[in-house]
C-alpha positions as CSV (number, residue, x, y, z in Angstrom):
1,X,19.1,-4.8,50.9
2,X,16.5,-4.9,48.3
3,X,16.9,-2.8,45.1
4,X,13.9,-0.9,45.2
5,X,11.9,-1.8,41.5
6,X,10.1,0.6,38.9
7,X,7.8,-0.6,36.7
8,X,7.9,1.8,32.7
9,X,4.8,2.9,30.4
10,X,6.6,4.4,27.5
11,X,4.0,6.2,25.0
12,X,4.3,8.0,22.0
13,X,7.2,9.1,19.2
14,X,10.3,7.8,19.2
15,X,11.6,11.2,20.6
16,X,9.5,10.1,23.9
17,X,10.9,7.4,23.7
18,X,14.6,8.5,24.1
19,X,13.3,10.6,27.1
20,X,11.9,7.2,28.3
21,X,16.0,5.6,27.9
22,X,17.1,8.7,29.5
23,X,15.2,8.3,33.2
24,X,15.6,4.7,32.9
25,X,19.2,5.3,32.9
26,X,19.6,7.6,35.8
27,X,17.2,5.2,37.8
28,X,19.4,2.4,36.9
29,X,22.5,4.9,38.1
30,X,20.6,5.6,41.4
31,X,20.2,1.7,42.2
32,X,16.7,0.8,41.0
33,X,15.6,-2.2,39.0
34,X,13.5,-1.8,36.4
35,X,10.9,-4.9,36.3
36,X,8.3,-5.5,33.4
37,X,5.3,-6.1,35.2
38,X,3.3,-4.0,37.1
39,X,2.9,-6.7,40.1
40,X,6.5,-6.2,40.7
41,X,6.9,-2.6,40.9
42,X,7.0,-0.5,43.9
43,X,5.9,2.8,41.5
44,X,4.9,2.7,38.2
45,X,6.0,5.6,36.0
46,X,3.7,6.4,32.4
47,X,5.5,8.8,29.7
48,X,2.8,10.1,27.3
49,X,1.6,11.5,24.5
50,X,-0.6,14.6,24.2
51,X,-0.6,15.6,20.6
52,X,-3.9,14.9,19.9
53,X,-7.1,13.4,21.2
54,X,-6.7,10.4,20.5
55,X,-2.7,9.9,22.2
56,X,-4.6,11.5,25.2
57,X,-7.0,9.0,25.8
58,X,-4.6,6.5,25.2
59,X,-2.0,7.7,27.9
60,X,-5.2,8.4,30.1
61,X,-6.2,4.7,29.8
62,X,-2.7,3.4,30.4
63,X,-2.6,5.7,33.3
64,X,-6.0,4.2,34.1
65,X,-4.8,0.4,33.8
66,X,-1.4,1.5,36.0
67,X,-3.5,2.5,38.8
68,X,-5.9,-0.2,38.7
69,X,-2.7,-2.9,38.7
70,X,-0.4,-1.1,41.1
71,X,-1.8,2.2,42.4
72,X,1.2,3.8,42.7
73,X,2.1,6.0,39.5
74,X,3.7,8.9,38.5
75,X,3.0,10.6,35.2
76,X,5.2,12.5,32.9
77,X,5.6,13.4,29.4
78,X,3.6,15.4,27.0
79,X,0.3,15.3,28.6
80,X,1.9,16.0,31.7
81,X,1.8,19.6,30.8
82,X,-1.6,19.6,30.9
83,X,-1.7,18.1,34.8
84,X,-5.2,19.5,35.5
85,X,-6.9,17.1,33.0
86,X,-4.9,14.2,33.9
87,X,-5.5,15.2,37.5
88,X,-9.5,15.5,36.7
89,X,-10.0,12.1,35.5
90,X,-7.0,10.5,37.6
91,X,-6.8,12.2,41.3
92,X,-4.6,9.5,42.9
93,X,-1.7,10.1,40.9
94,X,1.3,10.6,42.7
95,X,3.5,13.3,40.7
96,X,3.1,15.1,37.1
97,X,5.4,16.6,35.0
98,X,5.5,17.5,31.6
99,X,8.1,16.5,28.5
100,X,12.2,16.2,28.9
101,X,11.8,17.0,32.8
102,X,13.9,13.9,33.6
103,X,15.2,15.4,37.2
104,X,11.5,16.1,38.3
105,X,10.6,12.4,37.2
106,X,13.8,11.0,39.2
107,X,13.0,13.3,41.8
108,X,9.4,11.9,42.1
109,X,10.8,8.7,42.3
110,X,13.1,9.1,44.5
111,X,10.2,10.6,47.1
112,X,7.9,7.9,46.9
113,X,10.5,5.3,46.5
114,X,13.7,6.2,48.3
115,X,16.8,5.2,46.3
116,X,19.0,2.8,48.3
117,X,21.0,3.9,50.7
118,X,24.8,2.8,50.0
119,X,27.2,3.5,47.5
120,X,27.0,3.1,43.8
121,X,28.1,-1.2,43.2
122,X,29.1,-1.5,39.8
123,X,28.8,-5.0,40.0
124,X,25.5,-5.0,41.2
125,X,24.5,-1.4,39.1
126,X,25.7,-2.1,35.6
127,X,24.3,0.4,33.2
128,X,26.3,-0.2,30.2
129,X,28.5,2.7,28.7
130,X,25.3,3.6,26.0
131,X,22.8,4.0,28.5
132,X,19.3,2.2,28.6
133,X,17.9,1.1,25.7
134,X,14.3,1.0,24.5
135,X,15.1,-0.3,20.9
136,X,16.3,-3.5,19.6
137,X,20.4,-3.8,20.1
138,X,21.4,-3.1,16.4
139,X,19.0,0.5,16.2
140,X,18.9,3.2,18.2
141,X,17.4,6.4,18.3
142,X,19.9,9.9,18.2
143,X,17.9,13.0,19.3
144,X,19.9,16.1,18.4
145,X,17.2,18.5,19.8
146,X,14.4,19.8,21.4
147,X,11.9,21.8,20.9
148,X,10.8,23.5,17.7
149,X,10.9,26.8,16.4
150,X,7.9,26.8,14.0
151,X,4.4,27.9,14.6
152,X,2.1,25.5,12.5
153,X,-1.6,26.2,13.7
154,X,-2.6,22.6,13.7
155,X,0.4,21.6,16.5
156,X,1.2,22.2,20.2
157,X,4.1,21.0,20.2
158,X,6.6,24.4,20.8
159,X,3.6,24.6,23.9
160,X,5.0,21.5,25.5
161,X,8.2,21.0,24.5
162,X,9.3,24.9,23.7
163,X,11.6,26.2,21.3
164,X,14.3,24.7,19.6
165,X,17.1,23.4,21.7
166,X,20.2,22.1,20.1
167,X,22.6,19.8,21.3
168,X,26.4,20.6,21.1
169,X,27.9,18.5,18.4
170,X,30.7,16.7,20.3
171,X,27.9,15.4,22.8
172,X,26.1,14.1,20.3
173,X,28.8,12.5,18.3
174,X,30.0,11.2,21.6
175,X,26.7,9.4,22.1
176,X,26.8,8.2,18.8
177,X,30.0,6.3,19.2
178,X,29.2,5.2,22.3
179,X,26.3,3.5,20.6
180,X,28.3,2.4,17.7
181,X,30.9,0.6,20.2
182,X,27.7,-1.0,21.8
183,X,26.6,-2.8,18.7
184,X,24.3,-0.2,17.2
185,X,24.3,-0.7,13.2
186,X,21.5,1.8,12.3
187,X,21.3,5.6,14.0
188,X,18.1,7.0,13.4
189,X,18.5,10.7,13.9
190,X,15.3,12.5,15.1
191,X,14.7,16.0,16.6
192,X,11.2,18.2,16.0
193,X,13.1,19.5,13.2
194,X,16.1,18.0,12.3
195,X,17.2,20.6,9.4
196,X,17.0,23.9,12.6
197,X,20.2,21.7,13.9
198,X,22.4,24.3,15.4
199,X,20.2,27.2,14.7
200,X,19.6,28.2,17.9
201,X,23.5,28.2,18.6
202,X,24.5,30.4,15.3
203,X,26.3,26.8,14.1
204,X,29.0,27.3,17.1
205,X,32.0,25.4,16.5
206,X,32.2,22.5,18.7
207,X,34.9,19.5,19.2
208,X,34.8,16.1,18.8
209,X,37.7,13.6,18.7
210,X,40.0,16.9,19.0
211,X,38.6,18.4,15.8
212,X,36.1,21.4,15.1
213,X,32.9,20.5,13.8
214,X,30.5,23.3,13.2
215,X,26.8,22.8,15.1
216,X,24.9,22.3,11.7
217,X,23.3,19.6,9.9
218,X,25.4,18.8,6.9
219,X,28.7,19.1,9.4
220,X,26.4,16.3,12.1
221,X,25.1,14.2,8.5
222,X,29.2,14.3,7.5
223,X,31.0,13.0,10.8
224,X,27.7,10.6,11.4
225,X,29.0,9.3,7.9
226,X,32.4,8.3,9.5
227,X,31.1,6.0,12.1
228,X,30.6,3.0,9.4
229,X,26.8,2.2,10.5
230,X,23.4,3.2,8.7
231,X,22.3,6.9,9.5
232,X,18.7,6.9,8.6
233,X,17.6,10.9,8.8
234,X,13.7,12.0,10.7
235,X,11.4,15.1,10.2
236,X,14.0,16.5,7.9
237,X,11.6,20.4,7.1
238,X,12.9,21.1,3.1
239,X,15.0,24.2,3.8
240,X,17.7,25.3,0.4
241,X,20.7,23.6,2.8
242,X,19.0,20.1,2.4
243,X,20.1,19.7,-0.6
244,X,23.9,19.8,0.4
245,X,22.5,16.7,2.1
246,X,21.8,14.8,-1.1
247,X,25.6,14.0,-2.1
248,X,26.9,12.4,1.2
249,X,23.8,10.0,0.3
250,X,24.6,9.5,-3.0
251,X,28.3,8.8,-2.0
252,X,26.9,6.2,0.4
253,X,27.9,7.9,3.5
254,X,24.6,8.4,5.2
255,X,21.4,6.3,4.0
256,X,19.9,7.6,0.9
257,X,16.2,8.5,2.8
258,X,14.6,11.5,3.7
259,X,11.6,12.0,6.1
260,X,10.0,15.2,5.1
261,X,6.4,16.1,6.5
262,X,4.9,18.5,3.9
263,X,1.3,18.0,5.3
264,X,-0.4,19.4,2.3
265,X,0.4,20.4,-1.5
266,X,-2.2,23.5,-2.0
267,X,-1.0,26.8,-1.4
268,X,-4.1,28.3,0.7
269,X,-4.1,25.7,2.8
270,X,-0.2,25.6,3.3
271,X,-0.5,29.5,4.8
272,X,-4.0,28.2,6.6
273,X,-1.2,25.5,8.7
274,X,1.6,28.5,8.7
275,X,3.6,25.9,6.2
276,X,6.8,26.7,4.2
277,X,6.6,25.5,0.7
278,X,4.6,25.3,-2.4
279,X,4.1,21.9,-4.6
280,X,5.8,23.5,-7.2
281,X,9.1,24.4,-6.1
282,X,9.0,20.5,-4.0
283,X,8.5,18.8,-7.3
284,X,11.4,20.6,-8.7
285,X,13.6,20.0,-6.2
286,X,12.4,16.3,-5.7
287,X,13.2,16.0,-9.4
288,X,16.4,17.5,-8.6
289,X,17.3,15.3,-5.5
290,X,16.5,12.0,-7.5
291,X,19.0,13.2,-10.4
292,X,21.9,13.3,-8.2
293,X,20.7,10.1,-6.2
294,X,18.4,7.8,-8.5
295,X,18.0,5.1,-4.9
296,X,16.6,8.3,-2.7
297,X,13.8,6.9,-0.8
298,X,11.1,10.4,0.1
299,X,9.1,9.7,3.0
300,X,6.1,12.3,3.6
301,X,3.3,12.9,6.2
302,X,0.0,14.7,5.0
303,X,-3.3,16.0,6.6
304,X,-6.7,15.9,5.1
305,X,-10.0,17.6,6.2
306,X,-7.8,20.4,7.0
307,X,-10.6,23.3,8.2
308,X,-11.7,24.7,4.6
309,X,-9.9,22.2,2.6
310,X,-12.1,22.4,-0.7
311,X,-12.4,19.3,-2.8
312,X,-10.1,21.1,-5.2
313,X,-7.6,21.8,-2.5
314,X,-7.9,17.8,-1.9
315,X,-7.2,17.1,-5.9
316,X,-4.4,19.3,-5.3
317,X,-2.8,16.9,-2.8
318,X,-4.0,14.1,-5.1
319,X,-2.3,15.4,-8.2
320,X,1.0,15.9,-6.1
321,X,0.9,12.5,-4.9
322,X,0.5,11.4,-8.3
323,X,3.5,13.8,-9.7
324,X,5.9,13.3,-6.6
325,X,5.9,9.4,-6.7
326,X,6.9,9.6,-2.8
327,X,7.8,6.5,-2.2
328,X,6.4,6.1,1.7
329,X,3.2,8.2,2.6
330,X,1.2,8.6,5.9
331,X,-1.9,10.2,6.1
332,X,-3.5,11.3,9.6
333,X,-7.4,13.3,9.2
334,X,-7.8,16.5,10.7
335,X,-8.0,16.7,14.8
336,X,-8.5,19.1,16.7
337,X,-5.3,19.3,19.6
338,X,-6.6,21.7,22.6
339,X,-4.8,25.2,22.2
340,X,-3.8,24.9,18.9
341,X,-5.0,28.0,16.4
342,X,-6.1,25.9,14.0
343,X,-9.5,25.4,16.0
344,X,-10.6,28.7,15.3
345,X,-10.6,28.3,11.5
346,X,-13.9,28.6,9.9
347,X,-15.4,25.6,7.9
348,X,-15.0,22.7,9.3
349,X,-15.0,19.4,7.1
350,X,-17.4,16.8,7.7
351,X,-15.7,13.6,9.7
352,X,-17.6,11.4,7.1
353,X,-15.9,13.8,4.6
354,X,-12.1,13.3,6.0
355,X,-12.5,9.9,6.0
356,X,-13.3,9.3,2.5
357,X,-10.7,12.0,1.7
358,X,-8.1,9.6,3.6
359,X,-9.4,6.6,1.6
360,X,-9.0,7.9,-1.5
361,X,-5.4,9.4,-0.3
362,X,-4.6,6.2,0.7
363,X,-5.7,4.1,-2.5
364,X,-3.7,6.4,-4.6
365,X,-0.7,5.8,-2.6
366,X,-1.0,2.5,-2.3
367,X,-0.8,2.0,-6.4
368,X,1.7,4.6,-6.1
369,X,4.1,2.4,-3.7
370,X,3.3,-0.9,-5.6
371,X,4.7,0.6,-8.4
372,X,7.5,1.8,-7.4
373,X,8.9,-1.2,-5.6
374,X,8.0,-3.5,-8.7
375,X,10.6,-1.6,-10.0
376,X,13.0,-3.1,-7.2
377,X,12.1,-6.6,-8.3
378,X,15.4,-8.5,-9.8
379,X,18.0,-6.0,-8.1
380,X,20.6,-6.2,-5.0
381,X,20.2,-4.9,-2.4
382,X,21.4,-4.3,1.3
383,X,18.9,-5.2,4.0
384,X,19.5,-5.1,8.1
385,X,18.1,-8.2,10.0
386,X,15.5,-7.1,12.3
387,X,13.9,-10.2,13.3
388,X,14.6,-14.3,13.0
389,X,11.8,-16.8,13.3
390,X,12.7,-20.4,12.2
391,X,14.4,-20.0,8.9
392,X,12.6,-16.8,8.0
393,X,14.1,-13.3,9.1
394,X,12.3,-10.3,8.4
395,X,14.2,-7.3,7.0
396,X,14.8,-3.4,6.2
397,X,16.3,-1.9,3.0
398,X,17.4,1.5,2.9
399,X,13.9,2.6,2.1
400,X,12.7,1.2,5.2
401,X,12.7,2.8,8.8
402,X,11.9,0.7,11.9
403,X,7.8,0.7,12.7
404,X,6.4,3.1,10.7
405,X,7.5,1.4,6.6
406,X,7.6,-1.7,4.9
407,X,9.8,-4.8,5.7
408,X,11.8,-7.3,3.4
409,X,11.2,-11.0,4.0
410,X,13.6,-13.5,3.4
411,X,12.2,-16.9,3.6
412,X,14.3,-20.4,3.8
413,X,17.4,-19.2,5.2
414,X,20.0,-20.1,8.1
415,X,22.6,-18.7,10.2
416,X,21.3,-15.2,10.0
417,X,21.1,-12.9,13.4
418,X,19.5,-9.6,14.5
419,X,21.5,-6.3,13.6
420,X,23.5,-8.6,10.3
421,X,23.7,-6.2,7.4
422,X,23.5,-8.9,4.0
423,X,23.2,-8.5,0.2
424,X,19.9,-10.0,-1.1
425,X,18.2,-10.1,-4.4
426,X,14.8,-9.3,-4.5
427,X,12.2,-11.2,-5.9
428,X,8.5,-9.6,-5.1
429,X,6.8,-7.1,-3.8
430,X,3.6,-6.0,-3.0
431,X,2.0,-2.3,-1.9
432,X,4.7,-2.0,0.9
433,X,6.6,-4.7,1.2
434,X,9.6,-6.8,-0.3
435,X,10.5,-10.5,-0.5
436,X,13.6,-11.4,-1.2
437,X,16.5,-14.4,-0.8
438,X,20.0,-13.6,0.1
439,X,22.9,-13.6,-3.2
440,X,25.6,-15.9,-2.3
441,X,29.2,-14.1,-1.3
């Protein structure tokens, strides 16, 4: 009997994406293929993204293209909690559902496409042990949560995705070896709010390899630690406990980069988003944090053409920038995301405005990064191979997560694979990125 075959659209963050390896998996389990072209798939299922207008659009094209190719899809994912709009433009879908509703997607599937029906072959259904995987081999994503507890007025997210829901500690660490065994050399720990680990659960003790382990960050960062691979930490909010953080990376144990989204730097604006934090007390502790590790690499994310942002407000952020020296900076303007309070805020800023806020945001930063990675010219370093071509490779430091920073190249080389951690010396740079050639053993 033929295995019956699903074609997968997988949009948005990388949290989607592990939502994405999760129905893939139980798919596989139930005796599907999954094929890589839409001419080959009985149903074609699209995860989205619905944070903001722009994601929509794009998972209402892809949607759009689906249909067009195959005409038989099924939509989940963020903007599948808003079926009515995707149901408006896109009437012949078959099922929606909205984010981490992995047994109403299966279900769907398994309507429209009935599963096979014999027993589970696991010569002919190998899944191996660490499930489906999106990501290159060597990298994989760790979600630790759900869910988010905060109430900024600009997202929707706690809408879609509700409040924060942590998983127990052994069943993460469990995945994490699993993935270690597997050939993962870089865990890349996300969540909607990585430092709320456990606080849903009042940091229950759990178990892992016979031991307690309390459900809490610094406990999760510490064991992580043990398993002899990069842990690279995500949206990382700056609550006092981070700072017990800092010391297991100075001590090497967990990578020595944080990814901290502090949106904005003036006070006003901070309480207009429903922000923790004032620039102040960040550029102590940044100060701080870079005393007791000098190679900490600070990630941020910032909004401008917030609703009422002055231009002084904006020279705030500027004159953060310029006193922070964060080393990697992204920098979305203002949109509005249907349902979120921050729509209802007077004093709007001009589009033309936002975006010559963002340029000038983005210019600053620039000289800022270039800079500091000048400063890495003529030292050793660790890099991961991502990616051979010839006898190039490009590569990631420390400082450098997967898509979203800069790269190292290495240029006239041989004998190097995907997922190989080497020593390299580096020998340029430019705004973002490094080039380097690998120090002899």
């Amino acid at each position: 009997m033929n295995q019956p075959k699903v074609g997968f659209v997988s949009l948005g963050c990388p949290k989607a994406l592990v939502d994405s390896e999760r129905i893939l998996t139980q798919l596989r389990l139930d005796g599907y293929s999954i094929v890589p072209s839409y001419r080959d798939a009985d149903v074609v299922v699209v995860n989205t993204c619905g944070f903001i207008d722009s994601a929509k659009q794009e998972s209402l094209d892809a949607i759009g293209e689906a249909l067009s190719e195959n005409g038989r899809v099924i939509v989940t994912g963020c903007m599948g909690a808003q079926a009515e709009q995707i149901m408006k433009v896109h009437p012949q879908v078959l099922s929606v559902s909205g984010p981490h509703a992995y047994e109403a997607v299966v279900g769907a599937v398994h309507q429209h496409v009935p599963a096979p029906d014999r027993q589970h072959d696991p010569f002919l259904d190998l899944v191996p042990p660490q499930g489906v995987k999106l990501t290159p081999r060597h990298y994989a994503y760790l979600k630790i949560s759900e869910g988010c507890n905060h109430r900024c007025s600009f997202c929707i997210i706690p809408q879609l995705r509700g409040d924060l829901v942590s998983r127990p500690i052994g069943e993460v660490m469990d995945e994490a070896e699993r993935l270690v065994k597997a050939g993962v050399r870089e865990l890349l720990v996300i969540s909607q709010d990585t430092s709320a680990y456990g606080v849903d659960l009042r940091y229950r003790t759990g178990f892992w390899q016979g031991r307690p382990l309390k459900t809490q960050m610094q406990a999760l960062c510490s064991a992580l630690g043990e398993l002899g691979v990069w842990v690279r930490l995500h949206y990382v909010y700056p609550y006092p406990h981070v700072d017990n953080i800092i010391p297991l990376m100075a001590e090497g144990r967990i990578l020595p980069y944080l990814d901290i989204p502090f949106q904005h730097a003036s006070p006003r604006i901070l309480k207009l988003m429903k922000r923790p934090g004032n620039a102040e007390g960040v550029l102590e502790r940044i100060h701080a944090w870079r005393e007791t590790c000098p190679d900490l690499t600070l990630r941020s994310t910032f909004i401008v053409g917030f609703p009422g942002e002055t231009e002084a407000e904006f020279e705030e952020l500027l004159d953060f920038l310029d006193e922070a020296e964060l080393d990697r900076v992204g920098c979305f303007k203002y949109s509005p995301v249907d349902g979120a309070p921050a729509n209802a805020l007077p004093d709007p800023v001009p589009e033309e405005l936002k975006e010559e806020r963002w340029q000038r945001l983005m210019e600053l930063q620039a000289e800022i990064s270039a800079e500091r990675l000048q400063q890495r010219i003529g030292r050793e370093i660790d890099v991961i191979i991502d990616r051979v071509e010839g006898d190039s490779a490009t590569a990631r430091s420390s400082a450098d997560a997967p898509e979203i920073d800069g790269v190292v190249h290495i240029e006239n080389v041989e004998g190097l694979v995907s997922g190989e951690i080497i020593r390299v010396r580096v020998e340029g740079a430019d705004d973002y990125d490094l080039w380097a050639v690998p120090v002899e053993a």
